[in-house]
N, C-alpha and C positions, 0 to 999 in steps of 0.2 A: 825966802822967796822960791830957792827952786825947788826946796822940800813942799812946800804949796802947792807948786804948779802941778809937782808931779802926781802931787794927791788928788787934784784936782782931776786930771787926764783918768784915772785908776778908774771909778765911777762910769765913765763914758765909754771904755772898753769893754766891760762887764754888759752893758746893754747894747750895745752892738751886738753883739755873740748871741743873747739871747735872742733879739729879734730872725737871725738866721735860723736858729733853732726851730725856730716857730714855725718858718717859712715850709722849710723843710718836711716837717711834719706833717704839716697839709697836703704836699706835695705824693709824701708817698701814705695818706689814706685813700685819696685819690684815687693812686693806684691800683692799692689792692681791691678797693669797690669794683673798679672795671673790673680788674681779673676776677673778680668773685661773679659779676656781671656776667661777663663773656664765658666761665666756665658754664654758669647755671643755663645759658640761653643753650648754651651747647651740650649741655646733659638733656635739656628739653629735648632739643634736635633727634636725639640720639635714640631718646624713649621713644620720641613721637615716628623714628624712622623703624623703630623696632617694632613697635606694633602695627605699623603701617606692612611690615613684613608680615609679620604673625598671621592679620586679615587675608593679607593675599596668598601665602601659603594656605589659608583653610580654604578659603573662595576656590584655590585652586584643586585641593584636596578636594572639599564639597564636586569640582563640575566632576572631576575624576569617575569619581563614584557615580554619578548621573550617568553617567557613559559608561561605567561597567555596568550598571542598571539595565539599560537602553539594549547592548550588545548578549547580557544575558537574556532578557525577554526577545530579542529578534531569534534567538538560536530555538525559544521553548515556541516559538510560535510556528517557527518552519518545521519544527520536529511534531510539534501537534498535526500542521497539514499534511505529515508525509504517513500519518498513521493513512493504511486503509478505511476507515469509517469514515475521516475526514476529506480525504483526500479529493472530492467533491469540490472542495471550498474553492483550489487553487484555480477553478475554471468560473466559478462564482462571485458578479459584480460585491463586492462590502456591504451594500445597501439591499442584498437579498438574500444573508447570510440565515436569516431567524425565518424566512419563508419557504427556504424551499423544503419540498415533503418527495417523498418516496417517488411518488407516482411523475413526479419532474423527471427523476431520474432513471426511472425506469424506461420513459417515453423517450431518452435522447441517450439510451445507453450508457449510463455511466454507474458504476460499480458505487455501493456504500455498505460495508460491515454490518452496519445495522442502521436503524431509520436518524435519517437525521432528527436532532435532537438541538432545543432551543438553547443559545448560549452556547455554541460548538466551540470557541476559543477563550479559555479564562482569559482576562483582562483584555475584550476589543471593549473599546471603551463607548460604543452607540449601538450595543446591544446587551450588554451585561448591566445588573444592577450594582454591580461591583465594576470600577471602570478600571482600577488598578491592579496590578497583581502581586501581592508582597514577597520579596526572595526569600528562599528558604535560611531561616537562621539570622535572618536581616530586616530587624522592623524599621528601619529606615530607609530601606531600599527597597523601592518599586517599580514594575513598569505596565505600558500598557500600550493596547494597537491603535493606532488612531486613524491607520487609514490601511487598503486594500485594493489593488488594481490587476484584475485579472488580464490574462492576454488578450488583448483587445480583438473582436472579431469584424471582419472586412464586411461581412453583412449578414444580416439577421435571419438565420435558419429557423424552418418552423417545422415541429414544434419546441426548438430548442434555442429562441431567441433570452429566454433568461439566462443562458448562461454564455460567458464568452468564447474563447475562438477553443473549441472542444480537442485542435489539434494541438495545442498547446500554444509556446511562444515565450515573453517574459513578463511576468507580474513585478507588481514596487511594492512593499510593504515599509509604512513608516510607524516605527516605536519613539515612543519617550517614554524613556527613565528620571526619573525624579530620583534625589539624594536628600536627606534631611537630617538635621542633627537637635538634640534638646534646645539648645539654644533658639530655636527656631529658624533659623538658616535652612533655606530652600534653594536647591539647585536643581535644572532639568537640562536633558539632552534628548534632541530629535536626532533619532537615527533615519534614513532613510536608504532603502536600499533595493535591486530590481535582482530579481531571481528568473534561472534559468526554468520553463515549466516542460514537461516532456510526458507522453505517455507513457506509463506503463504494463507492456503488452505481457499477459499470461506467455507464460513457454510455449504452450499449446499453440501458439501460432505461428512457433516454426514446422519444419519441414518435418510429418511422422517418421519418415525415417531417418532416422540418427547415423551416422558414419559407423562404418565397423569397427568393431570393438570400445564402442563408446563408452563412457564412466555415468553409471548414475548419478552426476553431480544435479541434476535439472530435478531430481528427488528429495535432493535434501533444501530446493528451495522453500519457506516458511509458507506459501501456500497449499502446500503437499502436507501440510499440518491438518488440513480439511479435506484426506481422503476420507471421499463416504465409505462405511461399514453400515452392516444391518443394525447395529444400534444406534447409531445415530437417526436411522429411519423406523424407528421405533423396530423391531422386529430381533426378536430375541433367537440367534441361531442354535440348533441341533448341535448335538454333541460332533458327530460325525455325517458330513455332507456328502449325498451320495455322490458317485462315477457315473455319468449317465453317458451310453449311446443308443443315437438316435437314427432309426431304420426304419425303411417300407413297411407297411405293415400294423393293421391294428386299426380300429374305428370305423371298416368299410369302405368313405369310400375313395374316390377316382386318388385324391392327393391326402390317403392317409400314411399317417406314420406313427410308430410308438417311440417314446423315449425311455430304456430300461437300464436299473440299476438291481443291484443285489437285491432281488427278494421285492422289488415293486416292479411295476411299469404303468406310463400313462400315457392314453392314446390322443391324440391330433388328428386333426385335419383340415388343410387348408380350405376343401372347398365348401366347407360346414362355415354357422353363422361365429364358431368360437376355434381361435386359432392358437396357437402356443403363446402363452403358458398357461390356457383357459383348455380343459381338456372336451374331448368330444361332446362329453355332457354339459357343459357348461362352467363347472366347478374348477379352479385353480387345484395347480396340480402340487403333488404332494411337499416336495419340494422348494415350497413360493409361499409367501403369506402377504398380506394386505399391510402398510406400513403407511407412513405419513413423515414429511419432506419437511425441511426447515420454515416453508410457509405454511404448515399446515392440510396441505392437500396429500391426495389418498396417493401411492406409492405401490406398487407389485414390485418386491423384494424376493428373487429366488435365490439361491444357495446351494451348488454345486460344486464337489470335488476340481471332479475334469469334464468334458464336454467334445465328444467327437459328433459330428454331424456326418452321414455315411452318405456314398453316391444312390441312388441320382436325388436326395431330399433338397425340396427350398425348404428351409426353419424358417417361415414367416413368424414375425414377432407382433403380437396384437397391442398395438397402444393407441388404437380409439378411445377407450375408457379411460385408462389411465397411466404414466409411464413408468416402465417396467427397468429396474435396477441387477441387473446379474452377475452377480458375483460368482470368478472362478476361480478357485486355491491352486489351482494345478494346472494342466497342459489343455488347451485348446487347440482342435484339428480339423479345420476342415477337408472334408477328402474329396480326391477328386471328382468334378462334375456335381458337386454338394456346393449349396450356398445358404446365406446366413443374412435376412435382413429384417426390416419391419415395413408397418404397413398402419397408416392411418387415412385410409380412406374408406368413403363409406361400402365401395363398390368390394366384393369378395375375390383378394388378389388371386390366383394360384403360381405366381411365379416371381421369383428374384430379380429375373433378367431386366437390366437398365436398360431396357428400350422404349419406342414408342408403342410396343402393344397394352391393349387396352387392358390387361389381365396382367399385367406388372405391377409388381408392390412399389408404394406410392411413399415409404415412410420418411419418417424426421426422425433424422438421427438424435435432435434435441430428447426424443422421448423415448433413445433405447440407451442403455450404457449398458458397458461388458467393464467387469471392473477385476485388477488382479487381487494378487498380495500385498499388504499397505505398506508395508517397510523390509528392511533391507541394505544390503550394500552390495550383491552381487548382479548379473545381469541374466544368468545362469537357473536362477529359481524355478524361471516355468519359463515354456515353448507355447507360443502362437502361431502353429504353421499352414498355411496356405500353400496346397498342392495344386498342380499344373491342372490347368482348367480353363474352356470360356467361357464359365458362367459364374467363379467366384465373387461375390458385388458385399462387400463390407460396409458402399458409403452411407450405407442409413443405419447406423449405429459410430457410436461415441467408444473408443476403446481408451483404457485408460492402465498400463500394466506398468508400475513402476519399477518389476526387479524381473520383468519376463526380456525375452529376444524374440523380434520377429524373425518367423522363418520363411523364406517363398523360394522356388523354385528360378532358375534360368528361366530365360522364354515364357513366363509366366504370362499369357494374352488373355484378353487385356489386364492391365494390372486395376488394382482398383483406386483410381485416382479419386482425389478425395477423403480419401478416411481423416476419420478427424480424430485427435489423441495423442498419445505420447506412449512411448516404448523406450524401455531403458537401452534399447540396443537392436542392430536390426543385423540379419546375417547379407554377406553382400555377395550375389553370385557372378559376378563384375557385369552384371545388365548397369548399368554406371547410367546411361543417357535416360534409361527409363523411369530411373529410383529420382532422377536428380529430377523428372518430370511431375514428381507427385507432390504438392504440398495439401497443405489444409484450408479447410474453408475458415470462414469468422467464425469465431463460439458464438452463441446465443445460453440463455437463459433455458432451464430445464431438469440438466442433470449435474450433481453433486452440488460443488462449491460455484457459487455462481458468483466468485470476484474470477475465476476460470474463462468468462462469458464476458462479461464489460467490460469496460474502460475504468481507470482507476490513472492517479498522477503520481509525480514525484516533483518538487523541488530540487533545482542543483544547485549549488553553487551562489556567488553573490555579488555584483558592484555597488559599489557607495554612489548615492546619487546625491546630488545638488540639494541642499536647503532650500 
């Protein structure tokens, strides 16, 4: 019986244990299903956060480049408008960029290197057929102007209402740079930003005379790159330029004079229908030939060493016809009670004297130049000396000596306020209140470099403006 019983219990043990087993077993596939679950959704996570990085770093990568784009085109654009040729623009509405011509600008005084020219800024994007501009070495990165706002002008000057406020002020120029990659990802940035606009005044409109012992620095400025020479006006110089002085004497009659150098002479006279450097007879004198100016028009080019003008001569200078360019290598002198002008009226001057008499030379300085030596670095080269006198009058003539020193005298009455030009150096005889009394007139248009004469701008500087 209890060997039975026990046999019996043996059986029932065995399945108990089993079903736990079983239980169990479910238990932990369960388990690992979730963790297998929970890992994979979180590797998902993980990827799906990693590339949600990857995009935003390139997104951000990509605007980067839009904006180095944006900020290199705004630097090529203001550098385009600060060339002299262009420099026009900075005064000019956006939307009159491809119309204006020569004669705009000639009529409201404003300086351009050569004629405007259609398409003045590679990549303005509502006048070029090309609206972008591609960086160099970067065919993914481009950019372009899409807008232009000149200094606004308070009211419409005529006849220079096309262009805005001519005194300057501040322009906005906005760039967008575009960035682009193979994949076709496109990113752009609007730059926007307002520039300082300023004139810039030729030297020539400061004071002729310079402080004593001044430095030729105002020579070595880049438009001193366009002193005139006789080649430039067509006219091919002599091996050796004569020393001419010029005295009473020669031609008959009342206001004649000869001008002689070694081995020639040629005669003058004021009160004849032909006056220097048209000699008695009519004929340019030896010394002078016929030449033609950067627009094409006819040019009297003389060529002399040195040049003393002797007492009691006026050197009237005849630029009725056409204007007379004179080059001096050496010392010019006027001597006492001797003067030196021009005269373009039709009436026959016989005198200098800046008065009201009816018999005073009338001339525009725009159409005489006295011109030195073209380069240098000393101030010492050549002397232009005006001796004590009341009748010296230089202001109708344009003097232009980049390595002479003016020389005048104390007490020099009157002096000749006005002269228009530059001198690398002037001597001072402490007349201090007098010199400080002289400046220059406006240049005009006529002789040499005629950005000398106009208006021309500059760009300065920058603020970020508002999107």
């Amino acid at each position: 019986m209890l060997v039975a019983a026990g046999q019996g219990r043996g059986p029932l043990r065995g399945k108990s244990e089993g079903g736990r087993n079983a239980g169990t077993a479910g238990i932990v596939m369960q388990s690992v299903l979730i963790t297998v679950m929970v890992m994979a959704l979180s590797l998902l996570a993980i990827i799906s956060r990693v590339s949600s990085s990857r995009e935003g770093a390139t997104a951000s990568s990509l605007a980067a480049a839009a904006r180095q784009a944006a900020e290199f085109g705004f630097s090529e654009v203001v550098a385009e408008m600060n060339r002299d040729s262009k420099s026009y623009l900075w005064v000019t509405p956006y939307a009159s960029w491809n119309s204006i011509r020569q004669a705009d600008l000639s009529a409201c005084g404003i300086f351009a290197a050569s004629a405007p020219a259609a398409d003045p800024i590679p990549g303005a994007s509502s006048h070029s057929t090309t609206t972008s501009r591609t960086l160099p070495n970067s065919a993914d990165l481009s950019y372009q102007l899409s807008d232009f706002r000149p200094p606004a002008s308070l009211a419409a000057a005529t006849p220079c209402g096309v262009f805005g406020n001519r005194k300057g002020g501040t322009a906005t120029l906005t760039v967008i740079g575009t960035a682009r990659r193979a994949s076709g990802d496109v990113s752009t940035y609007t730059l926007r930003r307002s520039v300082s606009v300023g004139q810039a005044l030729p030297v020539f409109r400061t004071s002729l005379f310079a402080a004593s012992a001044s430095t030729p620095t105002a020579a070595l400025d880049p438009r001193f790159s366009h002193f005139p020479t006789p080649q430039r006006l067509g006219v091919t110089p002599p091996a050796t330029w004569p020393d001419l002085t010029c005295a009473p004497g020669g031609g008959g009659g009342a206001g004649a004079f000869s001008c002689d150098s070694a081995g020639s002479s040629d005669s003058f006279d004021n009160a004849s229908a032909f006056r220097f450097p048209y000699t008695s007879s009519g004929a340019l004198a030896s010394f002078c030939a016929n030449g033609l100016d950067a627009a094409g028009s006819t040019q009297v080019v003389c060529m002399v060493g040195s040049l003393t003008v002797n007492n009691p001569i006026d050197l009237i200078v005849d630029v009725r016809t056409a204007p007379v360019s004179l080059f001096v290598s050496g010392n010019l002198t006027i001597a006492n009670n001797a003067s030196l002008c021009s005269d373009s009226s039709a009436a026959f001057a016989s005198s200098c004297a800046g008065d009201s008499s009816a018999s005073a030379a009338s001339g525009d300085w725009k159409r005489l130049g006295l011109f030195g030596r073209a380069g240098g670095s000393r101030c010492d080269d050549q002397v232009v000396s005006l001796n004590a006198s009341s009748r010296i009058n230089l202001s109708q003539a344009f003097l232009w000596f980049p390595t002479a020193t003016l020389s005048y005298p104390t007490g020099l009455t009157p002096l000749p306020a006005g002269l228009v030009g530059w001198f690398c150096s002037a001597s001072d005889p402490g007349a201090t209140a007098s010199v400080q009394s002289i400046s220059t007139d406006q240049l005009s248009t006529g002789l040499g470099d005629p950005s000398l004469a106009l208006l021309f701008y500059r760009g300065y500087g920058s603020q970020e403006q508002p999107q």
